[in-house]
C-alpha positions as semicolon CSV with decimal commas, in nm:
position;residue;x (nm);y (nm);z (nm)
1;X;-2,365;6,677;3,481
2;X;-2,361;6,597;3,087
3;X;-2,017;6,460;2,956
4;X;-1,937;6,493;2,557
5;X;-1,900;6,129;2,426
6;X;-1,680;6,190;2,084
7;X;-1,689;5,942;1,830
8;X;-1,490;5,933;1,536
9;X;-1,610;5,740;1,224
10;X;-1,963;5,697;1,139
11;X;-1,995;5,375;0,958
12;X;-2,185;5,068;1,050
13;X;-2,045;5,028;1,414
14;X;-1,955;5,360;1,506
15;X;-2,345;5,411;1,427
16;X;-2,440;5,131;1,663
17;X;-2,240;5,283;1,923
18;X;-2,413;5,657;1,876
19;X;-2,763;5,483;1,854
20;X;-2,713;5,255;2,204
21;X;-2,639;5,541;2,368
22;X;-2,876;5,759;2,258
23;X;-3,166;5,506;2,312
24;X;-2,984;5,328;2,643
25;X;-2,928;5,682;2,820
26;X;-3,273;5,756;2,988
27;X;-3,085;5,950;3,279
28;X;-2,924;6,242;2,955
29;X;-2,586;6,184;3,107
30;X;-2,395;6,172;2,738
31;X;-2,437;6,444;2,495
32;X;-2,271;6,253;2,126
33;X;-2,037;6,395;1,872
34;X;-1,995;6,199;1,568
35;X;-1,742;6,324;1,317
36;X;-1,775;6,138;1,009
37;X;-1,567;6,160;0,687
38;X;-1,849;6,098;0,418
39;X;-2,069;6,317;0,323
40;X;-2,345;6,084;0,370
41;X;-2,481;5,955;0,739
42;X;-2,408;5,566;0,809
43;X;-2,515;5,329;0,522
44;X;-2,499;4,933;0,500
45;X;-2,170;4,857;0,335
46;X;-2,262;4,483;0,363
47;X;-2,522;4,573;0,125
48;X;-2,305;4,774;-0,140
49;X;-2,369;4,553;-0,438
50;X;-2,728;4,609;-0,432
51;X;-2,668;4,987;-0,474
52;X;-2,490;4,941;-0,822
53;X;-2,827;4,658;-0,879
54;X;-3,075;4,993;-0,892
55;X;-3,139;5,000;-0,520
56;X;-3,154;5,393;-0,387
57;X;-2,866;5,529;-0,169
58;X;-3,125;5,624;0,085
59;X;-3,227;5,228;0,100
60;X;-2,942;5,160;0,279
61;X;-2,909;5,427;0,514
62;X;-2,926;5,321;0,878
63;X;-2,996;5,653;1,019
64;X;-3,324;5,684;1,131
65;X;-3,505;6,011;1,160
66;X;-3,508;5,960;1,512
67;X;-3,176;5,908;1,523
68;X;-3,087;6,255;1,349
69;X;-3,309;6,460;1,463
70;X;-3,206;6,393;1,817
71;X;-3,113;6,715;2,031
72;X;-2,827;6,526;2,218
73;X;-2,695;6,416;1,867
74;X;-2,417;6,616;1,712
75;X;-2,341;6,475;1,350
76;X;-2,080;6,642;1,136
77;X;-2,034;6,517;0,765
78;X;-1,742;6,600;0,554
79;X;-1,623;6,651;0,910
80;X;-1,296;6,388;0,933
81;X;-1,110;6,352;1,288
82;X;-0,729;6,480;1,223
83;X;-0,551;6,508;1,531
84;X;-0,616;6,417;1,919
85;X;-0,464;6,583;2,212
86;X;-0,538;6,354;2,486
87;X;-0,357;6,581;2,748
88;X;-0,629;6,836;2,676
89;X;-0,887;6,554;2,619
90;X;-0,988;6,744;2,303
91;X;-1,015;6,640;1,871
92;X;-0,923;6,834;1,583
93;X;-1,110;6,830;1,275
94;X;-1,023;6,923;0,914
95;X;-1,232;7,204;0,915
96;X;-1,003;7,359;1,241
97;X;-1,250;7,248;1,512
98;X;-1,130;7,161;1,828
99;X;-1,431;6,903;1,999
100;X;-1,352;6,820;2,391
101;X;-1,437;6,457;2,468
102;X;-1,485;6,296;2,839
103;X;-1,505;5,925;2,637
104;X;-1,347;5,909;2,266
105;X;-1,442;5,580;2,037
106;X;-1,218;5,567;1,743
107;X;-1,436;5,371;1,468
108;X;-1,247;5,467;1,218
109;X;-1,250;5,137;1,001
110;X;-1,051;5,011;0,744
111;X;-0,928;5,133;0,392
112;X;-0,860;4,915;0,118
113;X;-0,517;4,748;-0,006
114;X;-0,435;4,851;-0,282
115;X;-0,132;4,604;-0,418
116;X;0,165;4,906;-0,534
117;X;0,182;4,736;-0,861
118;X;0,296;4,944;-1,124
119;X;-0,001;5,111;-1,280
120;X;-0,267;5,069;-0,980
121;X;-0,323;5,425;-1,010
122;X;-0,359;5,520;-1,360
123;X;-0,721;5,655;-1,485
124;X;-0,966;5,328;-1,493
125;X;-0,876;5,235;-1,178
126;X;-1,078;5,220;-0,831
127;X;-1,118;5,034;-0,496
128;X;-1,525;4,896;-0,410
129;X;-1,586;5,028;-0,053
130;X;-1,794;5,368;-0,011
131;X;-2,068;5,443;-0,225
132;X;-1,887;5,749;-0,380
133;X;-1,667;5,433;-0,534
134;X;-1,959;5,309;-0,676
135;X;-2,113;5,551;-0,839
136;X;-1,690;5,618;-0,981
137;X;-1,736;5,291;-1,129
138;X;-2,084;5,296;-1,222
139;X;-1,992;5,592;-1,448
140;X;-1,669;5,483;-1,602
141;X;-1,868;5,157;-1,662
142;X;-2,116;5,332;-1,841
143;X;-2,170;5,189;-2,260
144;X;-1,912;4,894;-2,114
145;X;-2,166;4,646;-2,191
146;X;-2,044;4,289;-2,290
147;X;-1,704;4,461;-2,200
148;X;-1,414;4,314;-2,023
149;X;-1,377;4,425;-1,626
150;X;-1,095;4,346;-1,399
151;X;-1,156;4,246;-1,029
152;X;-0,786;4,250;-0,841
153;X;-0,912;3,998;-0,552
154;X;-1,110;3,667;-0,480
155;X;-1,213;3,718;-0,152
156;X;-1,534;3,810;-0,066
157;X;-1,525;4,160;-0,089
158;X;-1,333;4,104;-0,424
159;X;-1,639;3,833;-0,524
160;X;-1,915;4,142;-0,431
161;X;-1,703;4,372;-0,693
162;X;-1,689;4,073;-0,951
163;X;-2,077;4,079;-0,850
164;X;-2,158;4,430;-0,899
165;X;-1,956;4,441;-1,246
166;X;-2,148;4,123;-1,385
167;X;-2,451;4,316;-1,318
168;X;-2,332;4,678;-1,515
169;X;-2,300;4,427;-1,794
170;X;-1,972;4,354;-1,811
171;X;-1,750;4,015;-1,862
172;X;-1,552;3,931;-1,574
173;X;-1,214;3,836;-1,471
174;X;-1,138;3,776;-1,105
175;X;-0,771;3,736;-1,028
176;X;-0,691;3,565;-0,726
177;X;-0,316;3,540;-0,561
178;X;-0,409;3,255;-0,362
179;X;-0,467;2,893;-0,521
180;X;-0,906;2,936;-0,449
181;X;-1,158;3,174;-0,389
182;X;-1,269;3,263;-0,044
183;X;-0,906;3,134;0,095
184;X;-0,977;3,321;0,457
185;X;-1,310;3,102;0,459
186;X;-1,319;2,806;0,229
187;X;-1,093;2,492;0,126
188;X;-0,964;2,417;-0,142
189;X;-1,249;2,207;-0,253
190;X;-1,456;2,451;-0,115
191;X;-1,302;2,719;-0,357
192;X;-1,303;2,458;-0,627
193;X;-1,703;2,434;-0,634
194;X;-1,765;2,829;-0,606
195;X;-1,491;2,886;-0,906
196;X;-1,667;2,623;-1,097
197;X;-2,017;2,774;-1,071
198;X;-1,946;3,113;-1,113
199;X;-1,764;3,033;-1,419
200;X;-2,056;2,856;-1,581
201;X;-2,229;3,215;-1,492
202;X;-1,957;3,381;-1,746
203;X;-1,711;3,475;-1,484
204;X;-1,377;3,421;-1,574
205;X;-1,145;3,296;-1,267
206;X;-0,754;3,345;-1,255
207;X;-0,649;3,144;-0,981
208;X;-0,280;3,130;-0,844
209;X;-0,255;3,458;-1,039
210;X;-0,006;3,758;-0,970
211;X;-0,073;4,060;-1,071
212;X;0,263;4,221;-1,242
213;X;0,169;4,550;-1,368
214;X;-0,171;4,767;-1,480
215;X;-0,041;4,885;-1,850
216;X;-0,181;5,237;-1,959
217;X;-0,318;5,245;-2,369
218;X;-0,197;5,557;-2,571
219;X;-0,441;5,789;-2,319
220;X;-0,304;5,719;-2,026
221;X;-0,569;5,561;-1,932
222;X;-0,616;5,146;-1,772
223;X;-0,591;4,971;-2,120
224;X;-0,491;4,605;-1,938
225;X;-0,362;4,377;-1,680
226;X;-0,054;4,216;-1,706
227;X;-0,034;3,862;-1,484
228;X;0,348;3,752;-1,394
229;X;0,284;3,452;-1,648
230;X;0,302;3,702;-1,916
231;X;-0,116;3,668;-1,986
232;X;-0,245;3,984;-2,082
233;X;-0,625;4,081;-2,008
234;X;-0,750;4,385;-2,170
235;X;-0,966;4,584;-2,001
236;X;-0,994;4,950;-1,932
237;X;-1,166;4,911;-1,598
238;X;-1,002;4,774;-1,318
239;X;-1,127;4,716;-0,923
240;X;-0,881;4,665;-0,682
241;X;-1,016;4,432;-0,414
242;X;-0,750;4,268;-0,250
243;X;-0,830;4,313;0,145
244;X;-0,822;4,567;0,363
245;X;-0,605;4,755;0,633
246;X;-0,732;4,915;0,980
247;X;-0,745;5,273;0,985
248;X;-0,509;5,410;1,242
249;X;-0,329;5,704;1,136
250;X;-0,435;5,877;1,441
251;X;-0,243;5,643;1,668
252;X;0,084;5,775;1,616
253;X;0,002;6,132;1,640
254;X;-0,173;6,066;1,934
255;X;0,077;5,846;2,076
256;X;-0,156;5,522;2,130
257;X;0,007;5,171;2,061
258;X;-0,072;4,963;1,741
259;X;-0,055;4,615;1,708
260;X;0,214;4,461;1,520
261;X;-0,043;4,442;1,225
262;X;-0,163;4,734;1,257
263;X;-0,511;4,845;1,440
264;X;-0,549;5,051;1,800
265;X;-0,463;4,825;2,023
266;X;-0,701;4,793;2,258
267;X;-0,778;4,483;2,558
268;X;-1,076;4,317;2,597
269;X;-1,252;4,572;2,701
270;X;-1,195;4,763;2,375
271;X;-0,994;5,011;2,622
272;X;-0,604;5,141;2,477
273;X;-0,387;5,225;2,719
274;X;-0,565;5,591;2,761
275;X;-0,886;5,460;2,983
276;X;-1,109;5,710;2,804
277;X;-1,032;5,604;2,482
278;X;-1,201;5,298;2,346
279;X;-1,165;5,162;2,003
280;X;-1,413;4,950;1,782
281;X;-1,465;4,733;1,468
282;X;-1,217;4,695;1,208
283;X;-0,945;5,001;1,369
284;X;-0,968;4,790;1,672
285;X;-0,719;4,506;1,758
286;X;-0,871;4,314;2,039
287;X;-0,504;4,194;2,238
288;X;-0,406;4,209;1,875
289;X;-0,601;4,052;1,688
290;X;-0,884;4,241;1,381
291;X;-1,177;4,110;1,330
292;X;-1,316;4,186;0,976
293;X;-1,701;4,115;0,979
294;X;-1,992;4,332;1,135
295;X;-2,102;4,106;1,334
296;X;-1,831;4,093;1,552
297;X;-1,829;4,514;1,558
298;X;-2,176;4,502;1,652
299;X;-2,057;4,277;1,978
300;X;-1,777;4,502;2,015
301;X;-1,993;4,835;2,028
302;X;-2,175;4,668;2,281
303;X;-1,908;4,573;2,556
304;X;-1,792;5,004;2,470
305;X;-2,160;5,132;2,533
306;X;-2,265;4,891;2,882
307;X;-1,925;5,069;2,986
308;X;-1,993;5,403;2,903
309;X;-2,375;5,393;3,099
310;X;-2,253;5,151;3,403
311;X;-2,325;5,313;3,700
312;X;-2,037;5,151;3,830
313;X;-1,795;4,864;3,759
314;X;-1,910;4,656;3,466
315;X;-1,774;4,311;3,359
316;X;-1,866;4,373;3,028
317;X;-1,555;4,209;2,779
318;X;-1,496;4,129;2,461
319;X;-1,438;3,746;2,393
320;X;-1,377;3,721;2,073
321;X;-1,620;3,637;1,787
322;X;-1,754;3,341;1,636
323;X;-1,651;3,365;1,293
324;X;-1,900;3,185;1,105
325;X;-2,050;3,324;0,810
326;X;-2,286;3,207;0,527
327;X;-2,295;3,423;0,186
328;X;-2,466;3,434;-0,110
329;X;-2,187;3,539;-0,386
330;X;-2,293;3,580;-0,737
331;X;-2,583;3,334;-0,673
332;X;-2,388;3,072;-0,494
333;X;-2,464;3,001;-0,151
334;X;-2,133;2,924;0,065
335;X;-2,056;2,913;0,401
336;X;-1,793;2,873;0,673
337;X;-1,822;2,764;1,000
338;X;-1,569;2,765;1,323
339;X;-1,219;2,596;1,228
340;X;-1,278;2,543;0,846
341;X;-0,957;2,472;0,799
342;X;-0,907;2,181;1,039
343;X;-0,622;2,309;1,231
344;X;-0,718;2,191;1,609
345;X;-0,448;1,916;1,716
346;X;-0,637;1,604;1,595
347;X;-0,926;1,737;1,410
348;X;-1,071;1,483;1,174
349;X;-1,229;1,581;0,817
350;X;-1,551;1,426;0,687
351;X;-1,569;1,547;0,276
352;X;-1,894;1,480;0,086
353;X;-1,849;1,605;-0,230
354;X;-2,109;1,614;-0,553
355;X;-1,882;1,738;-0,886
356;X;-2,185;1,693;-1,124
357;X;-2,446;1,875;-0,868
358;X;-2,224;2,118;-0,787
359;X;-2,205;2,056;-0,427
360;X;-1,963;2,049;-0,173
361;X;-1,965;1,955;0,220
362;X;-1,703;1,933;0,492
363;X;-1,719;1,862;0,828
364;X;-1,461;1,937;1,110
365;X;-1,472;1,695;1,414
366;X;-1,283;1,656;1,740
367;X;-1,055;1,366;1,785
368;X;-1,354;1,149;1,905
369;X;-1,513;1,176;1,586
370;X;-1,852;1,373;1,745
371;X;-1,761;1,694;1,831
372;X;-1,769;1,949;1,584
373;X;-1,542;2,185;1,570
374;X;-1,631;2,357;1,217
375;X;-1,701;2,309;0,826
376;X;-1,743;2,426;0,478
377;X;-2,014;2,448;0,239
378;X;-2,049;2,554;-0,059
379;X;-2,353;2,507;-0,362
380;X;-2,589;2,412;-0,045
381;X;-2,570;2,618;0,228
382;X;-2,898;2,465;0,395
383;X;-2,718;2,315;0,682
384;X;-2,601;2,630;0,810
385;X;-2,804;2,760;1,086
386;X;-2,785;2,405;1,226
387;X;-2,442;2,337;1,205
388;X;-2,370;2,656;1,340
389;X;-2,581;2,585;1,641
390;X;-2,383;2,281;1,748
391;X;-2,022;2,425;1,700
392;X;-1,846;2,266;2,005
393;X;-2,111;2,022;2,088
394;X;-2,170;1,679;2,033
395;X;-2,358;1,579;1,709
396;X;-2,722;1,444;1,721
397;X;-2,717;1,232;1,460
398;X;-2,410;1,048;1,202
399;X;-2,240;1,330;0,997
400;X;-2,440;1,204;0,667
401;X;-2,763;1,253;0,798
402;X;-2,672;1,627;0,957
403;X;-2,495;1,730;0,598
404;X;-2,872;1,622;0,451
405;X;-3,073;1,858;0,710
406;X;-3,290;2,082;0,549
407;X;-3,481;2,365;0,721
């Protein structure tokens, strides 16, 4: 007998889980519903900044024609999830459908913060995470050349915006709450070498910066940005980029649990408290917790789809994720690896830093000084993949000579 496996949200990891199925189900048990709330099929947010570099919408696209044109594939666009009755096992949609489900994966994501400063939404302002906020930006952007641009947020999403400005031509400023870039991933020294090089690229960096208000000109319109020191920076663009929040309106409605903040909850097997409801990627808070990189989804979708095709009991779970990630950001290469920020009960720091070459290295390791437990890099990333590879093991060779590795 076929069972309806609905799945709400079709970004990156909803996708995944629609396209395991589909290619994992060789006995056509599942028949898949994906209601999605853009207007376009699944596209590679990871890869946004390219879009606004000249690289086609349909360049990013990860559906396949394969994929699409698949006769157990239902895949409704414009087609957002508003209400689900679980008693009746069944999902409304806000064009009135009503979709029954035997298995329901929320991947609804995450929206972005947007700080409620005064001002955030006057004319000139946007948020940098669909490309329908792109091409917003790309237009109001357009004869800005040389022009000042406001990015509200030095993390890495924040550092892609500052990225995708730079290249419409425009001059810069990145203002950052926290005392350095990157704060989730890097150090301070870490963040010292990244807000050094970018600024020799033109950027301008506001560390340690509040944002106290978004001031409208004599239109109406974003005419500058007022920091709580009193410096004004005038712009008439502004990009709010200052993290994100899980998507789980649905939960209350529905009456399924959210963590304290915020998310499905869901245990390690990506299960809530309804057994045939699963949740996944950023909406999903694994025994609490939100994990905010793809990788991580992509294990998560996994673990959801060797459930959904088990023939019987699987002991498929969700672990947790290994963190690590190296980034290219406005031409610098950084990267963080495992407990960057040293805070294991006796961790010991090895620093090699290079001011003058732009360079920075730090090295996390155990109490018996040969264990590594995690680092920072930033200017030279080359270490990376074999750093990575030893997180939690014993180092080969003296830290000097594994910080000089190169592929």
């Amino acid at each position: 007998m076929t069972r309806t496996l609905v799945i709400v949200g079709h970004g990156m990891i909803g996708h995944r889980v629609a396209t395991d199925v589909l290619a994992q189900d060789t006995a056509g048990e599942w028949r898949v519903t994906v209601l999605a709330e853009e207007s376009r099929p699944a596209y590679n947010r990871v890869a946004l900044s390219t879009y606004l570099g000249g690289r086609a919408a349909s360049a990013l696209s990860l559906a396949r024609p394969d994929f699409l044109e698949d006769p157990r594939l239902d895949l409704r666009l414009s087609t957002p999830a508003v209400a689900i009755d679980r008693d009746s096992r069944t999902v409304k949609t806000s064009d009135g459908s009503v979709v029954g489900y035997d298995a329901l994966v929320l991947a609804t994501g995450s929206r972005p913060f947007v700080p409620p400063v005064p001002g955030h939404d006057l004319p000139g302002c946007f948020v940098y995470r669909t490309l329908d906020d792109l091409d917003a930006i790309r237009a109001a952007a357009e004869g800005a050349e040389g022009r000042p641009g406001v990015v509200i947020g030095g993390g890495l999403l924040g550092l892609e915006a500052a990225g995708a400005l730079r290249k419409l031509g425009m001059k810069v400023h990145v203002v950052e709450m926290a005392p350095r870039l990157m704060a989730v991933q890097l150090d301070q020294g870490g963040g010292d070498v990244l807000a050094r090089m970018i600024r020799e690229l033109g950027v301008e960096v506001h560390c340690s910066a509040v944002t106290e208000t978004v001031e409208a000109g004599p239109d109406g319109s974003v005419a500058g940005v007022r920091l709580a020191d009193g410096t004004l920076i005038e712009t008439e663009l502004v990009v709010f980029s200052a993290g994100v929040r899980p998507r789980d309106d649905l939960a209350g409605q529905a009456g399924l649990r959210r963590a304290d903040r915020g998310g499905f909850l869901v245990d390690n097997r990506l299960r809530t408290e309804d057994d045939r409801v699963w949740a996944v990627g950023e909406c999903a808070a694994v025994e609490g917790r939100c994990y905010g990189l793809a990788t991580p989804g992509y294990q998560m979708a996994k673990v959801v789809v060797e459930q959904l095709l088990a023939a019987g009991d699987t002991d498929s779970v969700f672990d947790g994720a290994d963190m690590s990630t190296k980034l290219k950001l406005l031409g610098v290469d950084v990267a963080s690896i495992g407990d960057a920020h040293a805070t294991t009960p006796g961790a010991i720091e090895y620093v090699e830093a290079d001011p003058a070459g732009g360079t920075y290295a730090k090295l996390v390791l155990a109490e018996d000084g040969r264990t590594l437990l995690g680092g920072v890099l930033a200017g030279d990333a080359k270490p990376y993949p074999l750093l990575r590879s030893l997180l939690n093991r014993e180092l080969p060779a003296p830290v000097d000579q594994m910080l000089a590795w190169k592929p």
